[in-house]
C-alpha positions as CSV (number, residue, x, y, z in Angstrom):
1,X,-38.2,99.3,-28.5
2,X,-40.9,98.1,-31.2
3,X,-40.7,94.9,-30.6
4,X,-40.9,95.4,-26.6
5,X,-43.8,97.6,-27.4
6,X,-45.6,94.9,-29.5
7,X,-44.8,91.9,-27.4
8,X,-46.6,93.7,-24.1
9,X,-49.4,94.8,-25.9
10,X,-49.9,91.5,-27.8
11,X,-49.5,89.4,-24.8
12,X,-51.9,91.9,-22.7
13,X,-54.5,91.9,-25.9
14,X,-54.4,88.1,-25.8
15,X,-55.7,88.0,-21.7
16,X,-52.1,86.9,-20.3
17,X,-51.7,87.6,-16.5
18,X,-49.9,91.3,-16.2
19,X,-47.0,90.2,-14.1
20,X,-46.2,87.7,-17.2
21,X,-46.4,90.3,-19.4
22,X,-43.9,92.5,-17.4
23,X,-41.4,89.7,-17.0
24,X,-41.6,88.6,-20.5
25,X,-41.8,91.8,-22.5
26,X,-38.8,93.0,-19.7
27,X,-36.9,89.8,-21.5
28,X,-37.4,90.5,-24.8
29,X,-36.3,93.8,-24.0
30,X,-32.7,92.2,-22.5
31,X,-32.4,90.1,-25.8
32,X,-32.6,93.7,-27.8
33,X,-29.9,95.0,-26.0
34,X,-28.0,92.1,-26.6
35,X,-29.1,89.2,-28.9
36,X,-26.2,86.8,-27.5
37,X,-27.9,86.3,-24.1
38,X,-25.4,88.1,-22.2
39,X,-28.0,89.7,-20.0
40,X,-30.6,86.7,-19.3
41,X,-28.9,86.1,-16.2
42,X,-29.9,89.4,-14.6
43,X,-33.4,89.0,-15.0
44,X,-33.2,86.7,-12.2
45,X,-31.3,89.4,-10.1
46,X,-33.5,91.9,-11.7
47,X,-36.5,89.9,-9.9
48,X,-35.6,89.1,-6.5
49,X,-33.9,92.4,-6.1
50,X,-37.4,94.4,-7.1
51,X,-38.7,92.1,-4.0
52,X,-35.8,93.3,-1.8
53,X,-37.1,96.1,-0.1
54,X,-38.1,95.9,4.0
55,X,-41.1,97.9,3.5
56,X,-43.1,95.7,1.5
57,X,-43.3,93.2,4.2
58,X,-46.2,95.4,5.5
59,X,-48.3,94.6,2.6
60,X,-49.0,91.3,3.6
61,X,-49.8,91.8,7.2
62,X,-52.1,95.0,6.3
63,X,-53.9,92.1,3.9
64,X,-54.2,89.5,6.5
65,X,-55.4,92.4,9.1
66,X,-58.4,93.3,6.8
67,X,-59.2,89.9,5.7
68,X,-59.6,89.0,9.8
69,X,-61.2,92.3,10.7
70,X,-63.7,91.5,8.0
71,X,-64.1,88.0,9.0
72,X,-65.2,89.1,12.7
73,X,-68.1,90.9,11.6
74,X,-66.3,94.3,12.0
75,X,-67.5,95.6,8.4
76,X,-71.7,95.1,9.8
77,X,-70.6,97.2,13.3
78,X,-68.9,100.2,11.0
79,X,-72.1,100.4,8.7
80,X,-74.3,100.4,11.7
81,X,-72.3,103.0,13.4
82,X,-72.4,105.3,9.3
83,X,-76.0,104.9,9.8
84,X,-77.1,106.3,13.3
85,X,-74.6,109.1,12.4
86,X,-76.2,110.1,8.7
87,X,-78.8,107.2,8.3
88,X,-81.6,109.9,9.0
89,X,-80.9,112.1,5.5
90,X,-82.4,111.9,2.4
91,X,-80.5,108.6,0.9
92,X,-79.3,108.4,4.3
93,X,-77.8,104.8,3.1
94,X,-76.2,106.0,0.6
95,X,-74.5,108.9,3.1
96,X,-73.7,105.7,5.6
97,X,-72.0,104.1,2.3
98,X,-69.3,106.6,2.3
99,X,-68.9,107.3,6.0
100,X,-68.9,103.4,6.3
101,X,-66.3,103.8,3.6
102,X,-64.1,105.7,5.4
103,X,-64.1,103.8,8.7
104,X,-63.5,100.5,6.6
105,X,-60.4,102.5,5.2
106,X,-58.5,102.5,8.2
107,X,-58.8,98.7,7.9
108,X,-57.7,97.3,4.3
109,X,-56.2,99.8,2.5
110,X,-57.7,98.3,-0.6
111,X,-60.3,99.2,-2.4
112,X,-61.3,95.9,-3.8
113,X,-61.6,94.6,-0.1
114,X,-63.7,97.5,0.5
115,X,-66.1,96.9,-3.1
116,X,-66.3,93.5,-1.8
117,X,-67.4,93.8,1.5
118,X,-69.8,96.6,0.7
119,X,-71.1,94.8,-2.5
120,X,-71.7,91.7,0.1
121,X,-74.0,93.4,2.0
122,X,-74.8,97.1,1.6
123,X,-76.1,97.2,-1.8
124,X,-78.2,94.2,-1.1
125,X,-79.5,96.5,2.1
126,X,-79.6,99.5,-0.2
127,X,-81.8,97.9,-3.3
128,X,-84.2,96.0,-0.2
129,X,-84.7,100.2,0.5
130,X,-85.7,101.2,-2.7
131,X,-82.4,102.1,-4.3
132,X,-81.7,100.4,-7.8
133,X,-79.2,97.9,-7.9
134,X,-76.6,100.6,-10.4
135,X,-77.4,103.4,-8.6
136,X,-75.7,101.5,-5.2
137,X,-73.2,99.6,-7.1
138,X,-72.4,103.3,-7.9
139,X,-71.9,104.7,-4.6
140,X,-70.3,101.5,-3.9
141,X,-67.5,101.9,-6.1
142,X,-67.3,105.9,-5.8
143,X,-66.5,105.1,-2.0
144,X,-64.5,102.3,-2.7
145,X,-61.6,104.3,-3.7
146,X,-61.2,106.2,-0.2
147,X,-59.9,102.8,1.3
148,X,-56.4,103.1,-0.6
149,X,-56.5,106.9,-0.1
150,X,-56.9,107.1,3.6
151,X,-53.7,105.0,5.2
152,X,-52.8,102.2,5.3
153,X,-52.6,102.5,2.0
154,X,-51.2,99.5,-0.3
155,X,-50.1,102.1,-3.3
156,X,-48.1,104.1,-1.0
157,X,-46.3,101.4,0.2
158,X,-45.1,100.7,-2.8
159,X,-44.9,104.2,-3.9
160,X,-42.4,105.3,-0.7
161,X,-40.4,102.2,-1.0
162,X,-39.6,102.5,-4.4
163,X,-38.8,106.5,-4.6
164,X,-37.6,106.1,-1.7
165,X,-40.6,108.9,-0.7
166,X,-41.6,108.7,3.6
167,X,-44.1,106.2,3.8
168,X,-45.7,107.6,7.1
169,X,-45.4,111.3,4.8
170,X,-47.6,109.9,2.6
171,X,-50.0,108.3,4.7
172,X,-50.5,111.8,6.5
173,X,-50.9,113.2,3.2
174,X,-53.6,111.3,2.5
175,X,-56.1,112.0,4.9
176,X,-57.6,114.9,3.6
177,X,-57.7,114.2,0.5
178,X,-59.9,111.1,1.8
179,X,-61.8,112.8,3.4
180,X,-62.9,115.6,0.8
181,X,-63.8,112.5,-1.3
182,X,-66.2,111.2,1.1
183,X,-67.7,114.7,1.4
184,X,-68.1,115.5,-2.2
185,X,-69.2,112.6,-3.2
186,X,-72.1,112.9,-0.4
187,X,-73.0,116.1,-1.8
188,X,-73.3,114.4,-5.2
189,X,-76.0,112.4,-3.1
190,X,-77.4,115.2,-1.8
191,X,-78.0,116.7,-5.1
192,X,-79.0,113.7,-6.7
193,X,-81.8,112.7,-3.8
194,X,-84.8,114.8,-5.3
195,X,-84.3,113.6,-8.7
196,X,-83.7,110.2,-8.1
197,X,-86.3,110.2,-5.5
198,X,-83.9,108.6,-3.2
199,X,-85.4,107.2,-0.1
200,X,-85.2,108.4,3.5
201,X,-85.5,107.2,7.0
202,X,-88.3,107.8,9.1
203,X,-87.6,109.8,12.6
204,X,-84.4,112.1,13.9
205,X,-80.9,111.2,14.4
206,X,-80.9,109.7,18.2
207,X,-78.4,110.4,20.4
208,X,-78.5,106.7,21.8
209,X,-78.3,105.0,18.7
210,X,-75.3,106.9,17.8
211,X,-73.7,106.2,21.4
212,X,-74.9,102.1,21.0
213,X,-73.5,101.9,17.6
214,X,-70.0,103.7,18.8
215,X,-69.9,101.3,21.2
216,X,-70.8,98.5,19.3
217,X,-68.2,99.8,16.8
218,X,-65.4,101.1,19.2
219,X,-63.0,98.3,19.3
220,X,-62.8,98.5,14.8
221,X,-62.6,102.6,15.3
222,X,-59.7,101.7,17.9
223,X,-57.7,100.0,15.0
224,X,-56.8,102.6,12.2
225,X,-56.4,105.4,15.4
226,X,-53.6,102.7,16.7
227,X,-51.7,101.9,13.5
228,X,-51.6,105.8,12.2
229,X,-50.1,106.8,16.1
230,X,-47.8,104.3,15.7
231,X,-46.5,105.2,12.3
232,X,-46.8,108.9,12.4
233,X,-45.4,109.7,15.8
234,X,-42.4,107.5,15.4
235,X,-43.1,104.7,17.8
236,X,-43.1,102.0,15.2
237,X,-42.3,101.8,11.6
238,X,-44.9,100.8,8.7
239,X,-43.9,97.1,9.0
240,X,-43.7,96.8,12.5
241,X,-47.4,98.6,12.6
242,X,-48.7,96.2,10.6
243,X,-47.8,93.5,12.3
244,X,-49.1,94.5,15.5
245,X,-52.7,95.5,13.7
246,X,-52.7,91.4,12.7
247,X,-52.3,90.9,16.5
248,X,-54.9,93.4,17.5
249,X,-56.9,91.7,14.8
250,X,-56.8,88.4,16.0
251,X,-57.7,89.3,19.2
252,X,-60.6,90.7,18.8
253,X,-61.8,88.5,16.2
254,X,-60.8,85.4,18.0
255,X,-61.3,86.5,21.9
256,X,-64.2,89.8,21.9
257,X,-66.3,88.6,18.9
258,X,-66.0,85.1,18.8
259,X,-66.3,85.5,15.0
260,X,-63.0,84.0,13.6
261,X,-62.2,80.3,14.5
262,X,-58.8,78.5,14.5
263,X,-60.0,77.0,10.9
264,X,-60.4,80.1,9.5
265,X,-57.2,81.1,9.6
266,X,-56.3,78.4,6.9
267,X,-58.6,80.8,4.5
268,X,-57.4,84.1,5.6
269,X,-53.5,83.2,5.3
270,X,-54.7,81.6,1.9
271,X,-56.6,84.1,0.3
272,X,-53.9,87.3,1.8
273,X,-51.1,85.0,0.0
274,X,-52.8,84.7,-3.2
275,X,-53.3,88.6,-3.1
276,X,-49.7,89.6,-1.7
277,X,-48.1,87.2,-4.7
278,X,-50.1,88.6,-7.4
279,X,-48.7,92.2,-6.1
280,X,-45.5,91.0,-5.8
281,X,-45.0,89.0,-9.4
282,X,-46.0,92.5,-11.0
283,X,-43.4,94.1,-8.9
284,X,-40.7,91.8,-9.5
285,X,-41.9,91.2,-13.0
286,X,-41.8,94.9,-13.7
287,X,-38.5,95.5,-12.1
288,X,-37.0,93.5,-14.9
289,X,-38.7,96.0,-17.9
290,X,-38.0,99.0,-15.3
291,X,-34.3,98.2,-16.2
292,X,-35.0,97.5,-19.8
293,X,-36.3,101.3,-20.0
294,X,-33.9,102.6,-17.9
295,X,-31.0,100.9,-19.9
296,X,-32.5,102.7,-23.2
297,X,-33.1,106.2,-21.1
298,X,-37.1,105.7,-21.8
299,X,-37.8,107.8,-18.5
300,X,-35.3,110.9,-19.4
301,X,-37.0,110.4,-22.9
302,X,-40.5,110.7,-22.0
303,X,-39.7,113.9,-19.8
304,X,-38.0,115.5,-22.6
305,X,-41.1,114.9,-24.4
306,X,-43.2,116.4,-22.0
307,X,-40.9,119.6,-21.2
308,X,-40.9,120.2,-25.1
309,X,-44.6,120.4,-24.4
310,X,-44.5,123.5,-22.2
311,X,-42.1,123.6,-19.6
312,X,-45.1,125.3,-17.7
313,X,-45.8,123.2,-14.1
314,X,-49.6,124.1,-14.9
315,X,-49.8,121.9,-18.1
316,X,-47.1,119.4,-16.9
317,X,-49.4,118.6,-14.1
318,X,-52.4,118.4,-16.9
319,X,-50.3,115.7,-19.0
320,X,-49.2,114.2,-16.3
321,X,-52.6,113.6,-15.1
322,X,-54.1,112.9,-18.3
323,X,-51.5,110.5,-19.1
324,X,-52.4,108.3,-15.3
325,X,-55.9,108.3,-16.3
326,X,-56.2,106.9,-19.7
327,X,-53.2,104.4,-19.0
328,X,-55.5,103.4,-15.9
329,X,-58.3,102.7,-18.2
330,X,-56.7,99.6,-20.1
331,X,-53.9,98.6,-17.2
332,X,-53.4,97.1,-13.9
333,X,-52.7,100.1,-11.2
334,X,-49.6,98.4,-9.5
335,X,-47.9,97.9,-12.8
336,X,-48.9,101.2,-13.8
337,X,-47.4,102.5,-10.4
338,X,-44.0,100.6,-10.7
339,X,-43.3,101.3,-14.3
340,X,-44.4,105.3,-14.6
341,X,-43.3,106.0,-11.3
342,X,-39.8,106.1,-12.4
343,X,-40.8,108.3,-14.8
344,X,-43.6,111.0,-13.2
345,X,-41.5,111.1,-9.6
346,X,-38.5,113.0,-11.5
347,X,-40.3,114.9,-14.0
348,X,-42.4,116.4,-11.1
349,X,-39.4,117.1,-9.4
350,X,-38.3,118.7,-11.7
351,X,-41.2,121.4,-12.1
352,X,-40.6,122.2,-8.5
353,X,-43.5,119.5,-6.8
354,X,-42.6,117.9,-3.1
355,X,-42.1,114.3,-3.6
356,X,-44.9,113.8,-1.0
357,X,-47.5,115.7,-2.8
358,X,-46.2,114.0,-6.2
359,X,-46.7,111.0,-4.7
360,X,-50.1,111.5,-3.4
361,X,-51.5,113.3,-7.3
362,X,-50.7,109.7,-8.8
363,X,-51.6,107.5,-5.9
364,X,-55.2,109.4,-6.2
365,X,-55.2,109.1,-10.3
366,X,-54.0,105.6,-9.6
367,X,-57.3,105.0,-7.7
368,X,-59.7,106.9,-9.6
369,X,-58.9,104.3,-12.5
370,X,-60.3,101.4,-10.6
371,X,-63.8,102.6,-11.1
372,X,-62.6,103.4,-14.9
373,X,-63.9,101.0,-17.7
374,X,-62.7,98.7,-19.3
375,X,-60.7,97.8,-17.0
376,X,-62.1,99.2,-13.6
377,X,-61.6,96.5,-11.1
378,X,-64.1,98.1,-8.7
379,X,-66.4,97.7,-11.5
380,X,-65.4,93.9,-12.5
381,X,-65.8,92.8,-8.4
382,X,-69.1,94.5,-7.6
383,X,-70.3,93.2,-11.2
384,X,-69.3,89.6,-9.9
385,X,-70.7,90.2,-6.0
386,X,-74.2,91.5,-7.3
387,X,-74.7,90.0,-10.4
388,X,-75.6,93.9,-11.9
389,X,-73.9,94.7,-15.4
390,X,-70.6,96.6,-15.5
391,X,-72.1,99.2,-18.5
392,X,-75.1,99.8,-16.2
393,X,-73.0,100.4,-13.1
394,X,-70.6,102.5,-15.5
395,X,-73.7,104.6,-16.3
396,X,-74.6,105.6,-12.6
397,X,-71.2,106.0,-11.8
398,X,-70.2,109.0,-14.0
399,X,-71.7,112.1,-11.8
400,X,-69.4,110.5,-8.9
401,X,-66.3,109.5,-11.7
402,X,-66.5,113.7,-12.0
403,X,-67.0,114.9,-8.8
404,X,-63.6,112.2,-7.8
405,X,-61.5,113.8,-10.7
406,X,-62.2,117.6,-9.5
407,X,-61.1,116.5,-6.1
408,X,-57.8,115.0,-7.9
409,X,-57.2,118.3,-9.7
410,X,-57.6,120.2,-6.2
411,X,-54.8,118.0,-4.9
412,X,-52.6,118.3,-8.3
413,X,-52.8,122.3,-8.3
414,X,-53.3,123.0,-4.2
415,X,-50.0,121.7,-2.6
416,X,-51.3,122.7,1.0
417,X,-54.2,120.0,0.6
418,X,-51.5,117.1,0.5
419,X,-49.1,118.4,2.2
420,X,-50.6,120.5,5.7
421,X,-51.1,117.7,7.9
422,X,-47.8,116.2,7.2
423,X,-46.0,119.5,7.9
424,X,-48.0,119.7,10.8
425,X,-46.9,116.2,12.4
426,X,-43.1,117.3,11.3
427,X,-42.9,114.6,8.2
428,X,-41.9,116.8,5.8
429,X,-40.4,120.6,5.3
C-alpha cells in the first residue's frame, strides 16, 4: 500500500497527466498483490470494462451540444436576456453574471465551458464598466460552478452510472441547490456593491427590453426545458436526450443563426473528443486502482476509520465533507469522483442518507473545489482567458468560496433541499 501510495503522489508531484497516474499507480498496485504478474492481464479488462457502461455515451454528445450552442452565438443572447432582467441593480452585471450563469447551465454542464465562455466576453464587458478585472474573474468563477450543478450535469453522469444511483434523480436533485447558489451568491453582490462601489446602470428595468431579449434568447431557453422533460418524465433516457439536444443544436446553429458552418464542425467534434478522452482515460485509468483498493478492502477500511470517529451522521457528514474539500484542493474532480465514490456512497448509506442526496453532497463538494487553489481549474482557465493572476483572483473569490460552502452544508444537513423536487416528479421514495 506504501508503495502505491508513493508512486501516485510521486508521479502526480512530478506534473504527470492524472489518468497516467491512475493507470500506473493501479499497476503497481497489481504487482503488490502478486509480484509474478499473474494479474497484468486484467488491467486491460480492468480498463475497457470501467468504459463499459451505456450511460456515459451522454457525455460526449452533452459536450458537442455546448460546444455548438456556444459556437452559434447563444452564450451573447443568454447574457443579454440576464441583463434586461437584473442589469438595472447596483452591479447589475455582476447580477446578469450569475443569472447568465444559470441559463448557460442548462447548456454544458461544465463549468470550465461556462469559465470560458464568460471569461471570453463578460469580464472583458464587466472591467470596460468599472469592475476590476479580480473582482469579475471572481464572480466568474463563483457562477461557474452552477453549470455542473443544474443538469445536464457531467459529474452526475458519472456519479449514477457508477453507483448505479438514477441519473434523471439526480439531475432533479440538483436544481435547487443551483439555484440557491445563484441567489446567495447575488446577495454576496448585493452586500458587497456599497463597499466596492460597484457600478450601476442608468434608468428602470423595461418591460420591452426584457420581452426583446426573451425573444432574442427563446430558442437557447427552449434547449435545457427540452432535455430535462425528456429525461425526467420518462420519454427518453439521458443518452438518448443528449443526442437529440446535438440535433436541436445543430439546427439552430446551422439553419436560425447562421452562426456555425459545415467547417466548423471539424473543431467542435475535435475539441468535444479531446475533452470526452481525457474524462474517460481517468475513468478507465482509475477503474484499474478502484480494483487495487477494493482487492485490499481500502473502502471498508476507510469507513471503519471514520465510524471509530463517531458513528454520529452529524460529524460523518462533517468528515465526509472535509475530506472532498481538501482532496479537491490538490486533485482532479473526476478522479476524485471515481476513486472516493466507492468509498463515501456506502459509508453514507450506511448512516441512513438517500443515495440521491449522497450523491448530490459530493457532486456539490466536487464543484466547489474547481474554484479551490492550487488546483482550481476555474481559476487556471479564467487566469489563461484574461491574462489576471490566479492569487489575485483567489483573493476576490473568498467571500463567494464561503457563501458556496454554506450552501453545501444546507444540502449535506437538509435532505428535503436535494431531495423535494425529485419526490415530487416520482424519482425517488
Amino acid at each position: 500500500m506504501i508503495l502505491v501510495a508513493a508512486t501516485f503522489f510521486t508521479l502526480l508531484v512530478l506534473g504527470m497527466p492524472i489518468g497516467y497516474v491512475l493507470g500506473i499507480a493501479g499497476v503497481v498496485g497489481m504487482w503488490t498483490i502478486d509480484p509474478g504478474g499473474r494479474f497484468f492481464p486484467m488491467a486491460a479488462e480492468r480498463f475497457f470494462a470501467g468504459l463499459d457502461l451505456f450511460t456515459f455515451l451522454a457525455m460526449p454528445f452533452f459536450i458537442l451540444a455546448g460546444e455548438i450552442m456556444n459556437r452559434s452565438g447563444i452564450t451573447d443572447r443568454l447574457i443579454g436576456l440576464a441583463d434586461a432582467l437584473v442589469g438595472y441593480l447596483r452591479g447589475g452585471m455582476a447580477h446578469s453574471n450569475m443569472v447568465a450563469s444559470v441559463m448557460f447551465a442548462g447548456l454544458s454542464g461544465a463549468a470550465t465551458a461556462d469559465a470560458a465562455a464568460f471569461g471570453n466576453t463578460l469580464v472583458p464587458a464587466m472591467v470596460k464598466s468599472g469592475y476590476t478585472r479580480p473582482f469579475a474573474c471572481a464572480v466568474t468563477a463563483a457562477g461557474s460552478i452552477i453549470g455542473p450543478t443544474i443538469p445536464p450535469s457531467n459529474l452526475m453522469i458519472i456519479y449514477g452510472s457508477l453507483m448505479g444511483v438514477s441519473i434523471a434523480g439526480l439531475f432533479a436533485a440538483g436544481i435547487l441547490p443551483g439555484l440557491l447558489i445563484c441567489l446567495v451568491c447575488m446577495a454576496v453582490i448585493r452586500a458587497l456593491a456599497d463597499k466596492l462601489g460597484l457600478p450601476k446602470a442608468a434608468g428602470a428595468p423595461s418591460l420591452r427590453r426584457i420581452l426583446t431579449a426573451f425573444k432574442d434568447g427563446f430558442a437557447a431557453l427552449v434547449m435545457p426545458v427540452m432535455i430535462l422533460g425528456a429525461i425526467l418524465g420518462g420519454i427518453t433516457t439521458p443518452t438518448e436526450a443528449a443526442s437529440i439536444a446535438v440535433f436541436y443544436a445543430l439546427v439552430m446553429g446551422v439553419f436560425v443563426y447562421r452562426k456555425v458552418g459545415w467547417g466548423d464542425l471539424t473543431d467542435m467534434l475535435v475539441r468535444t473528443a479531446r475533452i470526452t478522452g481525457i474524462v474517460f482515460l481517468i475513468i478507465a485509468s482509475a477503474s484499474i486502482l478502484g480494483w487495487w483498493m477494493t482487492f485490499n478492502q481500502i473502502p471498508q477500511a476507510i469507513a471503519a476509520a471514520f465510524l471509530a470517529v463517531s458513528d454520529t451522521p452529524a460529524v460523518i457528514i462533517a468528515l465526509i465533507l472535509a475530506l472532498l474539500l481538501f482532496i479537491g484542493m490538490f486533485m482532479d474532480i473526476n478522479a476524485m469522483l471515481i476513486i472516493l465514490a466507492p468509498v463515501l456512497a456506502p459509508l453514507s448509506a450506511s448512516i441512513g442518507m438517500h443515495p440521491v442526496h449522497a450523491g448530490i453532497m459530493i457532486v456539490l463538494a466536487l464543484n466547489i473545489s474547481l474554484m479551490t487553489p492550487p488546483v482550481g481549474a476555474c481559476l487556471f482557465v479564467l487566469a489563461s482567458v484574461t491574462g489576471e493572476r490566479i492569487e489575485r483572483i483567489a483573493k476576490a473569490l473568498w467571500p463567494f468560496l464561503l457563501a458556496e460552502v454554506a450552501v453545501l452544508l444546507a444540502v449535506a444537513y437538509w435532505p428535503d433541499l436535494t431531495l423535494a423536487v425529485p419526490r415530487w416528479l416520482g424519482l425517488v421514495n
